[in-house]
C-alpha positions in Angstrom: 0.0 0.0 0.0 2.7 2.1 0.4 3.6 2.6 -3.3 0.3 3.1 -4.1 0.5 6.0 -1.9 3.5 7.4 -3.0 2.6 6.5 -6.7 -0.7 9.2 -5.8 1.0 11.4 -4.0 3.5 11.7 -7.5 0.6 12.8 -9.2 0.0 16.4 -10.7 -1.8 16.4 -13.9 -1.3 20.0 -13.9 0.8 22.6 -11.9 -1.8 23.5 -10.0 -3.9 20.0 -9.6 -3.2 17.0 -7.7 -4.1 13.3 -7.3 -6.2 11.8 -4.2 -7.0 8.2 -3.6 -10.6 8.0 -1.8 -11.6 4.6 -0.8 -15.6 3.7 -1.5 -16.9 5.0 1.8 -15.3 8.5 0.8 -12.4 8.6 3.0 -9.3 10.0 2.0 -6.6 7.5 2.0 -3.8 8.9 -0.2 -3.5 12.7 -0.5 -0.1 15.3 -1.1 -1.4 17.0 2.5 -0.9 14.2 5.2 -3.3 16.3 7.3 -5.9 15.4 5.1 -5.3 11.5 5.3 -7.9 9.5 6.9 -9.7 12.8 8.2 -12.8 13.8 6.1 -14.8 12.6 3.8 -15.3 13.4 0.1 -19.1 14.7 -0.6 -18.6 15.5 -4.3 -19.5 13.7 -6.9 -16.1 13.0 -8.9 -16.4 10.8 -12.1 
């Protein structure tokens, strides 16, 4: 699991973007901000 994370955390489609991996019960389990990591959930619809 922990190359996956790092893998996600090398994303950056863009300058300004970044990748997130959010597991099916919207929590946050890969993200570049470790403060965000297993802390909210994600509400939006993202497909």
């Amino acid at each position: 699991m922990d190359a996956v994370i790092a893998n996600v955390r090398a994303i950056h489609p863009t300058p300004a973007s970044l990748g997130m991996l959010i597991d099916s019960s919207g929590h946050v389990i890969a993200h570049p901000d470790d403060t965000q990591i297993r802390v909210g959930y994600c509400t939006g619809s993202y497909r």
